[in-house]
N, CA, C and O atoms as a GROMACS GRO file, in nm:
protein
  424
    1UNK      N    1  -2.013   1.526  -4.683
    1UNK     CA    2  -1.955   1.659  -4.678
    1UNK      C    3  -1.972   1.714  -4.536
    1UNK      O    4  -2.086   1.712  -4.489
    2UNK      N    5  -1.858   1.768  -4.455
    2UNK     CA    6  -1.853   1.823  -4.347
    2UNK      C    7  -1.843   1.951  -4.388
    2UNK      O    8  -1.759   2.002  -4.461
    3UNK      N    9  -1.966   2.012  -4.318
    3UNK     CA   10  -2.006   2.183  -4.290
    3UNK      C   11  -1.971   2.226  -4.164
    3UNK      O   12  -1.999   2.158  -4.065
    4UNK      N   13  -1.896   2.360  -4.154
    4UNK     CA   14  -1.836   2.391  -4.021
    4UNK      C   15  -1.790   2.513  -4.023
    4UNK      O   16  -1.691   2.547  -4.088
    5UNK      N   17  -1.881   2.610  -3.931
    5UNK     CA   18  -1.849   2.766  -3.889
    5UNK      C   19  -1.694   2.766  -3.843
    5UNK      O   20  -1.617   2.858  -3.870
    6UNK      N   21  -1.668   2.680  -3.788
    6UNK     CA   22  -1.512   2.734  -3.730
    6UNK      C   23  -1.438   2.698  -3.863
    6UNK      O   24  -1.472   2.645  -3.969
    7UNK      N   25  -1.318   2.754  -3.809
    7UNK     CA   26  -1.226   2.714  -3.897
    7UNK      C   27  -1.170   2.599  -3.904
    7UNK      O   28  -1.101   2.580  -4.004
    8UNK      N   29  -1.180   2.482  -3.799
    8UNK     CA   30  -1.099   2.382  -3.852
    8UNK      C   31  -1.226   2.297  -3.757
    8UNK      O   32  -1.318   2.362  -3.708
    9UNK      N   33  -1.216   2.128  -3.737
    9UNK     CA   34  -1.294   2.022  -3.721
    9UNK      C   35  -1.194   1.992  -3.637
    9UNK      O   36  -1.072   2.002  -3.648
   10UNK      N   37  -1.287   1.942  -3.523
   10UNK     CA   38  -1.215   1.873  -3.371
   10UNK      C   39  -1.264   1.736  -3.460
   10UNK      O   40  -1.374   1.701  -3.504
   11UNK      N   41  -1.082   1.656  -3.464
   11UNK     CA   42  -1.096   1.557  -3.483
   11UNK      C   43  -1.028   1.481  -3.602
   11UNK      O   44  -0.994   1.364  -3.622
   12UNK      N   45  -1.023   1.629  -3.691
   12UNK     CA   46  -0.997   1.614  -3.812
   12UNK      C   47  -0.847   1.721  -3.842
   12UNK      O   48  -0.836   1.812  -3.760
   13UNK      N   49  -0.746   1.717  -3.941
   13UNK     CA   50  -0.704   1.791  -3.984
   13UNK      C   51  -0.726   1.838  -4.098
   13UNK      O   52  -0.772   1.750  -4.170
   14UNK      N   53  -0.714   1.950  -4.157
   14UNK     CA   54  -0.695   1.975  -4.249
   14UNK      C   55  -0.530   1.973  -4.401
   14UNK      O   56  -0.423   2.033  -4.399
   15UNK      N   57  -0.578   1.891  -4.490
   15UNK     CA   58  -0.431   1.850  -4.500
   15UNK      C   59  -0.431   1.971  -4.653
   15UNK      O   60  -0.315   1.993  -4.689
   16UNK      N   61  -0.511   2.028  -4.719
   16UNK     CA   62  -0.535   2.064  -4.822
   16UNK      C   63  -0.660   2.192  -4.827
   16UNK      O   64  -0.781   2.168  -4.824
   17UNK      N   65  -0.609   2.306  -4.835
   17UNK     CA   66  -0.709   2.416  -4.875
   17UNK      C   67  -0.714   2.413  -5.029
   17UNK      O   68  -0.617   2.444  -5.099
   18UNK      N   69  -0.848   2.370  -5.083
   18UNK     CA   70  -0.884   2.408  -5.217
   18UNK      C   71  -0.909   2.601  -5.246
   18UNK      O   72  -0.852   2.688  -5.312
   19UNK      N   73  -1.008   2.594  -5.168
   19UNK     CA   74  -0.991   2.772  -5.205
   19UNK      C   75  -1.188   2.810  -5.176
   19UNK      O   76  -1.253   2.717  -5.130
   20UNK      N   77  -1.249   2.923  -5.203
   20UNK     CA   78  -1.347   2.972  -5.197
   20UNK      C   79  -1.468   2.913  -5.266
   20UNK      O   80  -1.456   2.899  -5.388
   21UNK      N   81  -1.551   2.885  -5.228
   21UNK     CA   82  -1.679   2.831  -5.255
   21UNK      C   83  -1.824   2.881  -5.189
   21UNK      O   84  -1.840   2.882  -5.067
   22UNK      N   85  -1.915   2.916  -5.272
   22UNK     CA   86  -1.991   2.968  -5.295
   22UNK      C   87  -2.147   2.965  -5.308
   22UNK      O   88  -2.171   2.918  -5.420
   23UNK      N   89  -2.236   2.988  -5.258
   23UNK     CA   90  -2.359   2.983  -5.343
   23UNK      C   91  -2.436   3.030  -5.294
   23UNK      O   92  -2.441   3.047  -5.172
   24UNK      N   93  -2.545   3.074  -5.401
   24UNK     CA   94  -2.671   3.215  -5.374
   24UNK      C   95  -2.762   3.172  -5.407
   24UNK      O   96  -2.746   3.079  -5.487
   25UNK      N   97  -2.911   3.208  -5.369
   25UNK     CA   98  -3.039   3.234  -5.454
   25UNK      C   99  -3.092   3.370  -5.388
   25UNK      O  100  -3.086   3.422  -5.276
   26UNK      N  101  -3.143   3.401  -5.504
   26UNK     CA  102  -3.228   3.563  -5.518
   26UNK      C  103  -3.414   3.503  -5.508
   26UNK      O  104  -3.462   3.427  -5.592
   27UNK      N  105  -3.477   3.548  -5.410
   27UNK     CA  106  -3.596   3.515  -5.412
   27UNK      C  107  -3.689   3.604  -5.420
   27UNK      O  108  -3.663   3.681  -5.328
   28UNK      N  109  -3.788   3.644  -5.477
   28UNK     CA  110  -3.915   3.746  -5.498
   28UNK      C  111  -4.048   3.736  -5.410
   28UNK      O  112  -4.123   3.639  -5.421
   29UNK      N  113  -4.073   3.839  -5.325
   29UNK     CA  114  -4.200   3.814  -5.302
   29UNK      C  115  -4.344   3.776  -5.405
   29UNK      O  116  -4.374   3.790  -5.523
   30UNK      N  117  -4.414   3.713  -5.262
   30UNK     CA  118  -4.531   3.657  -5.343
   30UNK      C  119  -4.651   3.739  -5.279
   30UNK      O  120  -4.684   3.716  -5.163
   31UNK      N  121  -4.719   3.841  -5.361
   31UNK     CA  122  -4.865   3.927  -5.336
   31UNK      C  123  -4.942   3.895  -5.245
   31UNK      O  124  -5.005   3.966  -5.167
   32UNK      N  125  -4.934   3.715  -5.260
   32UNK     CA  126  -5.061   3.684  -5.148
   32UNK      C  127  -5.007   3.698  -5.014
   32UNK      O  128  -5.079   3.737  -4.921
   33UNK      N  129  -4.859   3.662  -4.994
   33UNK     CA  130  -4.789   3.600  -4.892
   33UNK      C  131  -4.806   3.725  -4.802
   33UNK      O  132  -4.838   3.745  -4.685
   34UNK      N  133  -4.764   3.811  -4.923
   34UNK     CA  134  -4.737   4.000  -4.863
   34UNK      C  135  -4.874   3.990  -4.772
   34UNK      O  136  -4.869   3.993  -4.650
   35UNK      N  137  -4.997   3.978  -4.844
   35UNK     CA  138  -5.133   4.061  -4.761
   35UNK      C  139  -5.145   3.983  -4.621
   35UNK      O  140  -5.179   4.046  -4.521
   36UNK      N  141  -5.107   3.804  -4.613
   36UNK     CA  142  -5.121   3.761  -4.454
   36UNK      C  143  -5.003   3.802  -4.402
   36UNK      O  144  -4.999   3.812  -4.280
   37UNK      N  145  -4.893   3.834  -4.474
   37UNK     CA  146  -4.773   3.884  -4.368
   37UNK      C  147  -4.895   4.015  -4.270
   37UNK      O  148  -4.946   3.996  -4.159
   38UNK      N  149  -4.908   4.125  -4.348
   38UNK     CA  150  -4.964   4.226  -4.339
   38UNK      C  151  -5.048   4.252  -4.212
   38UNK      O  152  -5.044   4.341  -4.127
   39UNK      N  153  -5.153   4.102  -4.236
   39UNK     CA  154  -5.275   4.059  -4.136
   39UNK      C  155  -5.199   3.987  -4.000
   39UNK      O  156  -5.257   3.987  -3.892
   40UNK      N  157  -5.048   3.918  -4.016
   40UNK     CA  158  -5.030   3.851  -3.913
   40UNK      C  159  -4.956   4.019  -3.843
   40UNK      O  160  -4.931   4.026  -3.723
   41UNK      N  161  -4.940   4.097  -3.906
   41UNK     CA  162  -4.866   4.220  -3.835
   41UNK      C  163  -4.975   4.307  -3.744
   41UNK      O  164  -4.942   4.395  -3.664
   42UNK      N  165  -5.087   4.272  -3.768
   42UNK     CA  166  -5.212   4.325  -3.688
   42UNK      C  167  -5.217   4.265  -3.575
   42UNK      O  168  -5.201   4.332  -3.473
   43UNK      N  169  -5.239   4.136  -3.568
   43UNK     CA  170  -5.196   4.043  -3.457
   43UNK      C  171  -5.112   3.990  -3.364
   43UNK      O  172  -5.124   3.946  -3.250
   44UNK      N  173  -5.009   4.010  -3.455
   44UNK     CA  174  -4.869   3.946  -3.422
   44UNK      C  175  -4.815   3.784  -3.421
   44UNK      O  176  -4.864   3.688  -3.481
   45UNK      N  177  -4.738   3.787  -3.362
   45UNK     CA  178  -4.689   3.637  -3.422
   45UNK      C  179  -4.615   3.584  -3.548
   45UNK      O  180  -4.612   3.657  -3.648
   46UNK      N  181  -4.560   3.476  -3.548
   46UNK     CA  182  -4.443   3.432  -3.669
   46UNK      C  183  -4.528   3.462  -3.808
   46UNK      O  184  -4.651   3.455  -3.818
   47UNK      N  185  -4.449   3.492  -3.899
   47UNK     CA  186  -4.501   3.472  -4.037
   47UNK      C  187  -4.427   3.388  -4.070
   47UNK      O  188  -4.304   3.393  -4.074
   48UNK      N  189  -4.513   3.280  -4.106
   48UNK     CA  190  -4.444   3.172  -4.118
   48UNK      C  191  -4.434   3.108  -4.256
   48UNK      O  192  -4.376   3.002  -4.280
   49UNK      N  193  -4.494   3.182  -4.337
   49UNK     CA  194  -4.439   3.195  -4.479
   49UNK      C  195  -4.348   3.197  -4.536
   49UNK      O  196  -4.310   3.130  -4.632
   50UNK      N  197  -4.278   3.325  -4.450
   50UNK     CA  198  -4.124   3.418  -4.446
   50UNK      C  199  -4.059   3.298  -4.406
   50UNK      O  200  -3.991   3.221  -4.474
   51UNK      N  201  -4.091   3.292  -4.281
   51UNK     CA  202  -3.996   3.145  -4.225
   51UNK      C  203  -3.937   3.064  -4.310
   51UNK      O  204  -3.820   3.031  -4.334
   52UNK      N  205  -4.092   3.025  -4.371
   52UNK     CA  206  -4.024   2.882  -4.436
   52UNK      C  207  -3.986   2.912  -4.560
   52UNK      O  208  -3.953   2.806  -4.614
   53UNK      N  209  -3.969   3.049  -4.669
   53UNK     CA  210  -3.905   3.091  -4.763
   53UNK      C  211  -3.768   3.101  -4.720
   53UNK      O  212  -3.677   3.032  -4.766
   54UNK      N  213  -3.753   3.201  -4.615
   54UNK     CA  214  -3.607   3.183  -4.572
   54UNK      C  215  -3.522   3.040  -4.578
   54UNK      O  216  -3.411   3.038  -4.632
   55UNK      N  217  -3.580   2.921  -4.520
   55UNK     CA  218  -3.512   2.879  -4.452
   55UNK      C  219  -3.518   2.757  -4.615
   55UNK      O  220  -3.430   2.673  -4.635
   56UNK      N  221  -3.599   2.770  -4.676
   56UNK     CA  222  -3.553   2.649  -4.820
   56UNK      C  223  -3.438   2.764  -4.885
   56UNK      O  224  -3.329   2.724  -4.928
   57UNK      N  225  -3.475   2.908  -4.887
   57UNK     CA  226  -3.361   2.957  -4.973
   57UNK      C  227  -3.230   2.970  -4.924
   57UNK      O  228  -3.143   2.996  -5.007
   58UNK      N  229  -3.191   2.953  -4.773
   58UNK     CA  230  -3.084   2.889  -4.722
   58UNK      C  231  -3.042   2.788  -4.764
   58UNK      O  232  -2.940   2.798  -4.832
   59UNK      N  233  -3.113   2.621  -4.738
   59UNK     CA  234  -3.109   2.496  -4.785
   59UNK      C  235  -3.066   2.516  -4.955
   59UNK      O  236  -2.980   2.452  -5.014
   60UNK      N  237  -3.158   2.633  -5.015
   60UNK     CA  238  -3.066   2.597  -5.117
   60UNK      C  239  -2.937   2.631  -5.176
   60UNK      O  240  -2.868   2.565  -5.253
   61UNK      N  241  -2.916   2.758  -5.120
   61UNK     CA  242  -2.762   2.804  -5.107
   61UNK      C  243  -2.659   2.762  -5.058
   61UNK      O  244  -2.544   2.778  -5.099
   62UNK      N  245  -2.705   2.686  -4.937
   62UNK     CA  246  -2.611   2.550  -4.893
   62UNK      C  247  -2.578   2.449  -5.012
   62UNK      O  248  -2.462   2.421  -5.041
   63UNK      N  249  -2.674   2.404  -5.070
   63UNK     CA  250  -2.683   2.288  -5.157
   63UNK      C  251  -2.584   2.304  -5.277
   63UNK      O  252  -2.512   2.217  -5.328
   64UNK      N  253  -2.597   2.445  -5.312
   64UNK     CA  254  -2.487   2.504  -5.472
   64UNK      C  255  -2.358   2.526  -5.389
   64UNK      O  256  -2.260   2.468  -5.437
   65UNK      N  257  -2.334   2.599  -5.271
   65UNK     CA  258  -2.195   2.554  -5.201
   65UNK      C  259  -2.152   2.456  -5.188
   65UNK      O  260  -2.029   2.448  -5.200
   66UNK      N  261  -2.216   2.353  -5.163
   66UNK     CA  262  -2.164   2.176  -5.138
   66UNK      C  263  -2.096   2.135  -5.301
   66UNK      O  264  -1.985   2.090  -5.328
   67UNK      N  265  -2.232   2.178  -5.409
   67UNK     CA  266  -2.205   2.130  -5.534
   67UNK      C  267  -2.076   2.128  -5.577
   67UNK      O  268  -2.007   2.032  -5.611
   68UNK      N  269  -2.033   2.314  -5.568
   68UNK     CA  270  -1.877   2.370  -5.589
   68UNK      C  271  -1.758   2.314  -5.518
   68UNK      O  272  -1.648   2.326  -5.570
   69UNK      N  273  -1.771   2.254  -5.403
   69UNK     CA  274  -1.698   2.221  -5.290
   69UNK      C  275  -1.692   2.043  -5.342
   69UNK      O  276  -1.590   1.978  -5.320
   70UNK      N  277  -1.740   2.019  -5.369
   70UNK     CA  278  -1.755   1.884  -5.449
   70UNK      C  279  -1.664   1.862  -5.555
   70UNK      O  280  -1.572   1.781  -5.562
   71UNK      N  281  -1.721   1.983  -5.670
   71UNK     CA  282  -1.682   1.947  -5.789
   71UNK      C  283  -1.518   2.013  -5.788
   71UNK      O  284  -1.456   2.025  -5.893
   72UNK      N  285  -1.469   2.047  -5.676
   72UNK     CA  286  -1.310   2.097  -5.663
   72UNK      C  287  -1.225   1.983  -5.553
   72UNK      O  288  -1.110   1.984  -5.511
   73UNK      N  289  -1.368   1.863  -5.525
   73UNK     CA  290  -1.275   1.762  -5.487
   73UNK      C  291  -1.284   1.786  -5.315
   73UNK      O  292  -1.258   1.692  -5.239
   74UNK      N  293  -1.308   1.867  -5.285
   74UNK     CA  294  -1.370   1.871  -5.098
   74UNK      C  295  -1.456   1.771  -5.076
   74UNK      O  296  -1.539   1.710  -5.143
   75UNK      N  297  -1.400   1.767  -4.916
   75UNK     CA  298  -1.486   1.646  -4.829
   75UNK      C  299  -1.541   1.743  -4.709
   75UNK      O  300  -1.599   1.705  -4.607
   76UNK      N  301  -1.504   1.904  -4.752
   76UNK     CA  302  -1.555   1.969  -4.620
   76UNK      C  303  -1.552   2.081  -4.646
   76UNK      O  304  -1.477   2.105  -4.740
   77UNK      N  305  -1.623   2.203  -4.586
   77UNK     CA  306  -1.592   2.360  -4.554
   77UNK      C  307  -1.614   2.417  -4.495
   77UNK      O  308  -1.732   2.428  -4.463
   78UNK      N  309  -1.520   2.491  -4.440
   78UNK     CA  310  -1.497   2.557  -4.346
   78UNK      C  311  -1.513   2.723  -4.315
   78UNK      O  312  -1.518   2.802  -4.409
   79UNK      N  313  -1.519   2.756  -4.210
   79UNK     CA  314  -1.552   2.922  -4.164
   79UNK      C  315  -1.672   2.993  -4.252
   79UNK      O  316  -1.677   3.108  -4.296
   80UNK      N  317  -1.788   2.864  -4.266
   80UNK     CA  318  -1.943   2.912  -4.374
   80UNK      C  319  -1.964   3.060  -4.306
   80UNK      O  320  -1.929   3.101  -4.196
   81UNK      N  321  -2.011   3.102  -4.376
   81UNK     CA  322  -2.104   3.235  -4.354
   81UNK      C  323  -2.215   3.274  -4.429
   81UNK      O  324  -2.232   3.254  -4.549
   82UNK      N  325  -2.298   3.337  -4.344
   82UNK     CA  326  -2.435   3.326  -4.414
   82UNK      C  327  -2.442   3.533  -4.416
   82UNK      O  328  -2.419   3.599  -4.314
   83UNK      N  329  -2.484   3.609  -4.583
   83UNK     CA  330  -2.553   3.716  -4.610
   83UNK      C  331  -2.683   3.752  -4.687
   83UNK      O  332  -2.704   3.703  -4.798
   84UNK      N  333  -2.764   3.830  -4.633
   84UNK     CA  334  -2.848   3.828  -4.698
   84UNK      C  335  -2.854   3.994  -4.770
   84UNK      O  336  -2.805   4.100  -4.732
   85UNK      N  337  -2.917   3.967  -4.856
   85UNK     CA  338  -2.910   4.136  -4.916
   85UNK      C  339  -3.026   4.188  -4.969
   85UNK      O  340  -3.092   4.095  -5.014
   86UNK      N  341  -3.082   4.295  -4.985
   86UNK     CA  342  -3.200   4.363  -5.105
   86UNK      C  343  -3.142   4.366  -5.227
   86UNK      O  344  -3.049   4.439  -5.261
   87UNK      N  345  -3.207   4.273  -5.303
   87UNK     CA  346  -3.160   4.305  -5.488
   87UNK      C  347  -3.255   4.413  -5.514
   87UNK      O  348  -3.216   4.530  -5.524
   88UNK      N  349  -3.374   4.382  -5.526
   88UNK     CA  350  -3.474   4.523  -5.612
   88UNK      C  351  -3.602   4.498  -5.494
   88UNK      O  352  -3.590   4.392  -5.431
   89UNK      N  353  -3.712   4.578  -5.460
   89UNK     CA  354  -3.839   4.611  -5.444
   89UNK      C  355  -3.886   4.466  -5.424
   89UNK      O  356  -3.969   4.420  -5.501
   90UNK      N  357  -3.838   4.395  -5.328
   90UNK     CA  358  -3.929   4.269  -5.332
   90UNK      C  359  -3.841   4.171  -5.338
   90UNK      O  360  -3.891   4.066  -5.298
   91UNK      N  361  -3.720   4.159  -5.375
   91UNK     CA  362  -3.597   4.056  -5.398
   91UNK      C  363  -3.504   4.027  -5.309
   91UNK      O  364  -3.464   4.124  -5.244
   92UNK      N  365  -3.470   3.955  -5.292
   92UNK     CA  366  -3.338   3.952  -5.170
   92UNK      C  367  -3.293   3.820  -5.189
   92UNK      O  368  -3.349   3.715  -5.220
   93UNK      N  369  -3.127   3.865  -5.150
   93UNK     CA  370  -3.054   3.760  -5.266
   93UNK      C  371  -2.983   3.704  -5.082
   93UNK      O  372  -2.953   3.779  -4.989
   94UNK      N  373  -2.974   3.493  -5.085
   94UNK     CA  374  -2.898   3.490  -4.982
   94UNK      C  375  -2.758   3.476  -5.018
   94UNK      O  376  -2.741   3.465  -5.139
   95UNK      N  377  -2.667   3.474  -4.957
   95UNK     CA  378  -2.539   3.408  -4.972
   95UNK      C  379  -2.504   3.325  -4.883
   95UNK      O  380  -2.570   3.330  -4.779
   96UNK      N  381  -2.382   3.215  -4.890
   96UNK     CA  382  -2.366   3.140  -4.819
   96UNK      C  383  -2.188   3.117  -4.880
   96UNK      O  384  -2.149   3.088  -4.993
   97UNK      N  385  -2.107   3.147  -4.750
   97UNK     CA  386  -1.935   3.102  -4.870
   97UNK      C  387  -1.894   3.064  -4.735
   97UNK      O  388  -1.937   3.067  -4.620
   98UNK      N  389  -1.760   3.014  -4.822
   98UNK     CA  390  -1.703   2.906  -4.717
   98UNK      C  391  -1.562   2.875  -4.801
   98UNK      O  392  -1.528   2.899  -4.917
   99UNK      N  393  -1.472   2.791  -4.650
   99UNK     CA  394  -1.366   2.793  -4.750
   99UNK      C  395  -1.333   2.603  -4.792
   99UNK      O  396  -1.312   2.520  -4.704
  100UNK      N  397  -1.336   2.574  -4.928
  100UNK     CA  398  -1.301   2.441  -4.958
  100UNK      C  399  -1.190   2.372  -4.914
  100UNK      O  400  -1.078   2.410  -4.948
  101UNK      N  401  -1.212   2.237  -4.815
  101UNK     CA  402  -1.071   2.168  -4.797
  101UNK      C  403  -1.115   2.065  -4.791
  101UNK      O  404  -1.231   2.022  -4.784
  102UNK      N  405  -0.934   1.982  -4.798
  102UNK     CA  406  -0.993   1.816  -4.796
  102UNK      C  407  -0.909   1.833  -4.607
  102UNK      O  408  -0.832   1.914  -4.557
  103UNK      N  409  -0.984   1.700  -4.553
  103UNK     CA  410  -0.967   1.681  -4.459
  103UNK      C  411  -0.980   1.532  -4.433
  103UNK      O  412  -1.071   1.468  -4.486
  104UNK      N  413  -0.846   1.448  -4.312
  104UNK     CA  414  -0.812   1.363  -4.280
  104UNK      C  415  -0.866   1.343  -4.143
  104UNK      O  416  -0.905   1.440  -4.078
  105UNK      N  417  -0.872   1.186  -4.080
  105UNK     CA  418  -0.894   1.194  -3.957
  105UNK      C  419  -0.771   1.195  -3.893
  105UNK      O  420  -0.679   1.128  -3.942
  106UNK      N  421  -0.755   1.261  -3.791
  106UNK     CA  422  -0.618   1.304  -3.701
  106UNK      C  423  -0.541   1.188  -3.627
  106UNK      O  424  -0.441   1.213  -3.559
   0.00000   0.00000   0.00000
């Protein structure tokens, strides 16, 4: 599967737009994580907790976009975009969409 911010692939055409594809996870803080965030804010420096929550709940919002983009028969998608949002007091939901196509080499 080819992933790609622009809209189209040097190299490739696009011969077929499937259509919109999708995928989210909503993640909750964790109490403990909160109190060294807290302690690394005294200090300063990465919280690297956050980091690495962020960056699997990306990986996995990527992963349910590919799924959809798959199961409609794509070999690629195009113009991804990444949102993140506040669901409730502690929650935050990512997004990740994109648009489904099949694509040829040129």
């Amino acid at each position: 599967m080819i992933l790609a911010s622009t809209h189209e692939i040097k190299g490739r055409r696009i011969v077929k737009t499937l259509g919109l594809v999708k995928g989210n996870t909503v993640r909750a803080r964790h109490i403990g994580q909160d109190i060294m965030a807290f302690l690394r804010n005294l200090v300063g420096g990465e919280v690297t907790n956050y980091t690495k929550r962020i960056a699997e709940s990306r990986e996995q919002a990527l992963d349910r976009m590919v799924a959809e983009a798959e199961s409609m028969g794509a070999n690629a998608v195009v113009t991804i975009r990444f949102a993140q949002s506040s669901i409730a007091q502690g929650a935050a939901e990512l997004l990740v969409w994109g648009t489904a196509v099949v694509v040829e080499d040129e």
